[in-house]
N, C-alpha and C positions, 0 to 999 in steps of 0.2 A: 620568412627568416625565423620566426618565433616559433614555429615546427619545426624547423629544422633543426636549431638550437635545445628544442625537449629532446628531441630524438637522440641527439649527441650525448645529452645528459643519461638518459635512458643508458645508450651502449656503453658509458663508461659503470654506471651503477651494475650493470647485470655483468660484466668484467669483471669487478672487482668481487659482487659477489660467488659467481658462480660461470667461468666462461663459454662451457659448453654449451649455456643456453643461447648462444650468440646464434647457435648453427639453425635454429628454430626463427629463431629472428632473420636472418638474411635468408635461409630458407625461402620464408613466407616474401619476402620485396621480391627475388630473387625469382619468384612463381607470379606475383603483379608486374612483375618488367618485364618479363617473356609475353605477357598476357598484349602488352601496350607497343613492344619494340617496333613490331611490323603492324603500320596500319593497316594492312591489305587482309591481317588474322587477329587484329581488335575485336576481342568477343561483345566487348564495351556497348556496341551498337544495339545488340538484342534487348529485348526488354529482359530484365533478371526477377524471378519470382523465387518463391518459395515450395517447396514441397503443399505445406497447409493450403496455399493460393486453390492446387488443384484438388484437395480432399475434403475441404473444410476444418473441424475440429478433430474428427477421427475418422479412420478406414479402414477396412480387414480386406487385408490381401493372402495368397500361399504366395511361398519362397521356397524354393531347395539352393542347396548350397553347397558351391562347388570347391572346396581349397585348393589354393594351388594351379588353379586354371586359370590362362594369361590371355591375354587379348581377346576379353568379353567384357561384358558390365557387371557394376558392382553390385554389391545389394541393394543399395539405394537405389540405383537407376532401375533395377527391377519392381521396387516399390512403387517408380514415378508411371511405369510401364503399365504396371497392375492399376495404378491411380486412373490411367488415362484410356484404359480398358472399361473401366465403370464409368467416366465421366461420359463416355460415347454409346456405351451401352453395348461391347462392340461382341459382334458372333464371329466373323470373318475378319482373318489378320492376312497380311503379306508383309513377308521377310525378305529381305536381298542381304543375304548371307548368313546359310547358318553354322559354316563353324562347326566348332562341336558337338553345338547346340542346347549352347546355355541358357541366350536368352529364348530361341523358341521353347526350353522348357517352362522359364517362368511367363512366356505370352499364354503356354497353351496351359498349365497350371492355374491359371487365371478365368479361362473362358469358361462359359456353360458347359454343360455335356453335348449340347448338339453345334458348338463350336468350333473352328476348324482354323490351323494356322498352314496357311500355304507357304512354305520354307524354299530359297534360290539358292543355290550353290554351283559350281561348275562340275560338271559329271567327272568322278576319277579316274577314271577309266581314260578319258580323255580333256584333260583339264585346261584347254586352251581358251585363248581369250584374244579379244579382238581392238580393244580400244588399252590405250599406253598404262601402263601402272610402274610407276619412277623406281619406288620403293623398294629395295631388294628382301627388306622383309616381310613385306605385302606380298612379291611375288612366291616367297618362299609357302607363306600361307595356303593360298592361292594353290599348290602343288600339293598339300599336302593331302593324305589321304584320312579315313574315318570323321567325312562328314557327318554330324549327327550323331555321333557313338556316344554323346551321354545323354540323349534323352530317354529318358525310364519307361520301360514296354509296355507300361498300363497308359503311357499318355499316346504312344505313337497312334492310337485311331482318330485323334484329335492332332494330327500332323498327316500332311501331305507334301513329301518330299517331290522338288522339281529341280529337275539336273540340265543346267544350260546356262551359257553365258551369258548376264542380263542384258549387252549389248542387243543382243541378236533374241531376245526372247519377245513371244508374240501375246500384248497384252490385251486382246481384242477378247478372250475368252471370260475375262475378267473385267473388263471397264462398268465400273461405279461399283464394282459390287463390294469394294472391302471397307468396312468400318474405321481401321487402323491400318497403316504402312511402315512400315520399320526398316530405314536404311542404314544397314552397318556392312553391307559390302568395301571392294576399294576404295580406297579415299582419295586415289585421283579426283583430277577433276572433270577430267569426261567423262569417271564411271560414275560421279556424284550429280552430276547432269542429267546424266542419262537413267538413273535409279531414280531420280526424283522428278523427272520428267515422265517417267512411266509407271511411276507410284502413284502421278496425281491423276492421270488416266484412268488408274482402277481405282482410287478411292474414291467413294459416293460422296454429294455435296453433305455438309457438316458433319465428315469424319477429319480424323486428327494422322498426319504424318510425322515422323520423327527423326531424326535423324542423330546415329553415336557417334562420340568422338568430336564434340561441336570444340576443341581446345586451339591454343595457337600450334599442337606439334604435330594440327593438319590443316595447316595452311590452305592448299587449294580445298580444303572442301568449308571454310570457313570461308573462302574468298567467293564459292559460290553462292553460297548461302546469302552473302551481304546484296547480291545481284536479285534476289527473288523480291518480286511486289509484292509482300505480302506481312502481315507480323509473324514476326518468331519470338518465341519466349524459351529464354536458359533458362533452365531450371538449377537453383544453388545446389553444391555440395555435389554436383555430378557435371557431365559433358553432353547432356541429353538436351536438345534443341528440339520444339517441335509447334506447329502451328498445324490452325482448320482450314479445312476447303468450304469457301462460301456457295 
């Protein structure tokens, strides 16, 4: 009650002095009540860390930077990307979805020279897919063409484009070999099943898998995620969830 009562005080002082700061304020509840409304997408449960957690004191990473480019990760989570790149030591990356290919530029930005980011996407040409995706914005993605078109052509020998539904993709060419896994395909939740199902296939014991978009406004793949034995750690200031293979 005595919280409750500062708070009140609170809203009526920042009214009086200035109202538009209000929008900042209920904003901010208004992004913790989404987080908590549906326990089945309670981020609450992961363990939450900080950036430092996985760098220590300092870190040098590369970033390129893309304005204006929508439905990829921010700079931060490319930072956490690059972090977790060095924490695993890692050569070999696997991506299930790239998109434009924002984040494979900053995975492959990051690696050695003799490093290789093996990038999934659905082929354009014939963009079909096998397992449910609700989403009509997802599926709109999902159709869209110029996968890849902004990774820069000095990095592309350090990417290996593969074009196939991850449903139906055969990861037997691959098992243990990838350091890192990065699932940011559909956020169904068969396809986040299934991405992470065949992520932890190819990642070798004590690499790191990840997964974007860990928020409540992807439910089923938050709903998965609470199903897995295993620890996951949120990383603050981003949506990037990710845990080791023992």
């Amino acid at each position: 009650m005595n919280k409750t009562l500062s708070f009140l005080k609170r809203i009526v002082k920042i009214t009086m002095n200035n109202p538009r700061d209000l929008r900042v304020v209920f904003g901010t509840a208004n992004s913790v009540a989404e987080e908590i409304e549906n326990p089945e997408s309670d981020v609450r449960v992961f363990s939450r860390i900080d950036y430092s957690d996985i760098t220590g004191k300092s870190s040098r990473f590369f970033m390129q930077t893309f304005p204006g480019i929508g439905a990829s990760i921010s700079m931060m989570e490319g930072a956490v990307l690059a972090a977790l790149i060095q924490k695993v030591d890692a050569k070999q990356i696997f991506e299930f979805g790239t998109y434009k290919g924002v984040s494979t530029t900053q995975l492959a930005l990051n690696l050695p020279n003799d490093g290789m980011v093996y990038t999934l996407d659905l082929p354009e040409d014939h963009p079909a897919y096998s397992l449910a995706i609700p989403k009509p914005e997802e599926r709109a993605i999902a159709a869209e063409t110029g996968k890849g078109i902004l990774i820069p052509e000095e990095l592309r020998p350090k990417v290996t484009f593969l074009r196939s539904d991850s449903a139906t993709f055969d990861t037997l060419p691959y098992l243990e070999r990838m350091d890192l896994v990065f699932v940011d395909g559909a956020h169904s939740y068969e396809y986040v099943k299934n991405d992470t199902e065949k992520g932890l296939e190819m990642l070798r014991p004590g690499g790191v898998i990840a997964w974007h978009d860990c928020n409540p406004r992807h439910p089923d793949l938050v709903r998965y995620l609470r199903t897995l034995n295993r620890p996951l750690n949120l990383v603050a200031e981003t949506s990037l969830a990710f845990a080791f293979k023992n």
